[in-house]
C-alpha positions in Angstrom: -16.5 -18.2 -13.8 -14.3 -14.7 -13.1 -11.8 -15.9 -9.7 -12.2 -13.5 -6.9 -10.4 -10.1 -7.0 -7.4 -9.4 -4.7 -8.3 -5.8 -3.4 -4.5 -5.8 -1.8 -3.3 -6.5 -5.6 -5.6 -3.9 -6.5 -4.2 -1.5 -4.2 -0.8 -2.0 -5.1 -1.6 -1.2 -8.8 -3.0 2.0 -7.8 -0.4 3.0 -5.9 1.7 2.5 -8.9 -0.5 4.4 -11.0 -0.2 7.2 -8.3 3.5 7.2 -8.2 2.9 7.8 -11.9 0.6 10.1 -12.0 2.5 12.4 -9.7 5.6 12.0 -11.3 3.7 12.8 -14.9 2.2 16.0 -13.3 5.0 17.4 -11.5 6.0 20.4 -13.7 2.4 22.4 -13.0 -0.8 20.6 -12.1 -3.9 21.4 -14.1 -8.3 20.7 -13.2 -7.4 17.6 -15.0 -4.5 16.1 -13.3 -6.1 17.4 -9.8 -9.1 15.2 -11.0 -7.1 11.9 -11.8 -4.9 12.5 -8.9 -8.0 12.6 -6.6 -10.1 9.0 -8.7 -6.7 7.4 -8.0 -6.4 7.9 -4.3 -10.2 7.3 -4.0 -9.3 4.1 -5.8 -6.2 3.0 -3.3 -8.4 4.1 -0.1 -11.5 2.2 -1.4 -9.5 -1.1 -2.3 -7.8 -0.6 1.5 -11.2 -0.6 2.9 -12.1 -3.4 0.9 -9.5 -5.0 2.2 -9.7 -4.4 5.7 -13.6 -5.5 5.6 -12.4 -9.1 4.2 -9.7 -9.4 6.7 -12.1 -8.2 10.1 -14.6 -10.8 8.2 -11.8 -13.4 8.3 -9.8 -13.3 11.5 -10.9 -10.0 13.5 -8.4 -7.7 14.4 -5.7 -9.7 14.6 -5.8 -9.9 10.8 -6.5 -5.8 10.7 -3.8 -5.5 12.8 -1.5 -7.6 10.2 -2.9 -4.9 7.2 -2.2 -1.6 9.7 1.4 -3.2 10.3 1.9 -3.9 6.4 1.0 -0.4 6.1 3.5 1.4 8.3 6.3 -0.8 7.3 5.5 1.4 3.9 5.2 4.5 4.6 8.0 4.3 7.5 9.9 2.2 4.7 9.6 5.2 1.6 10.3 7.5 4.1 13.0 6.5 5.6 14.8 5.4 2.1 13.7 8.3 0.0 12.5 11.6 2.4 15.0 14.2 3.6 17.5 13.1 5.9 19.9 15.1 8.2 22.9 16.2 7.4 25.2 13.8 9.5 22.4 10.8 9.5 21.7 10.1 6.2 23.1 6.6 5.2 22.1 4.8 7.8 18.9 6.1 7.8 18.7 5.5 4.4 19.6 1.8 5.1 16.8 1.5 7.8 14.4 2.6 5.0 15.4 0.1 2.5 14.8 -2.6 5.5 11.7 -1.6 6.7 11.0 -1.5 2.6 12.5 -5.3 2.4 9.8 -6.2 5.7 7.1 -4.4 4.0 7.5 -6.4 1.0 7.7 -9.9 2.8 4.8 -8.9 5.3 2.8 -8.1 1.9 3.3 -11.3 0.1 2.3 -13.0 3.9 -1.0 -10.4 3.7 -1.4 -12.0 0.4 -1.2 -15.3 1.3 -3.4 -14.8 4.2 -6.0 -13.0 1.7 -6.0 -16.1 -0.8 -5.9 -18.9 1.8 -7.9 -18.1 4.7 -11.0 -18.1 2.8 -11.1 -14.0 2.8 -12.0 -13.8 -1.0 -15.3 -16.4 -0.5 -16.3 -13.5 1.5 -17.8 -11.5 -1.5 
């Protein structure tokens, strides 16, 4: 029997293979690379939702609430370590962005954990 799929798992992958796909494409985008660029963040926004289901089905919006946090611990995180910065600000808000990254990370692996043991993936 195939175990149940971890959509967050999921999503992570294709947010790596968005990062990649970017980064491939950056000298001049073509039909083609505007087509994979656009299945790939169908596929991050479709495993998100999948996501988000399982968890309301688990533990309501407490448990959403723990997915929205996760999520703008991420973007706030990338931002803040790898976006423009001002002119005079710029290390520490670098350093703010690599601890909101470090928080994002450990509220993933608890999303994770949450996802695996509260009975969220027998709700196929």
């Amino acid at each position: 029997m195939k175990p149940p799929r971890s959509y967050l798992v999921n999503g992570a992958l294709a947010c790596g293979v968005l990062h990649f796909a970017l980064d491939l494409s950056r000298s001049g985008r073509t039909a083609v690379d505007w087509l994979v660029l656009g299945l790939v963040t169908l596929a991050v926004v479709w495993n998100l939702f999948q996501l988000s289901r399982r968890l309301y089905a688990a533990g309501g919006r407490r448990e959403l609430w723990h997915l929205l946090r996760t999520l703008i611990f991420w973007v706030s995180g990338i931002l803040g370590a790898f976006g423009p910065h001002t002119p005079g600000g710029g290390a520490w808000q670098q350093g703010l962005g690599w601890l909101l990254l470090g928080v994002a990370v450990v509220d993933s692996v608890a999303l994770y954990r949450v996802e695996r043991a509260g009975g969220v993936l027998a709700h196929r």
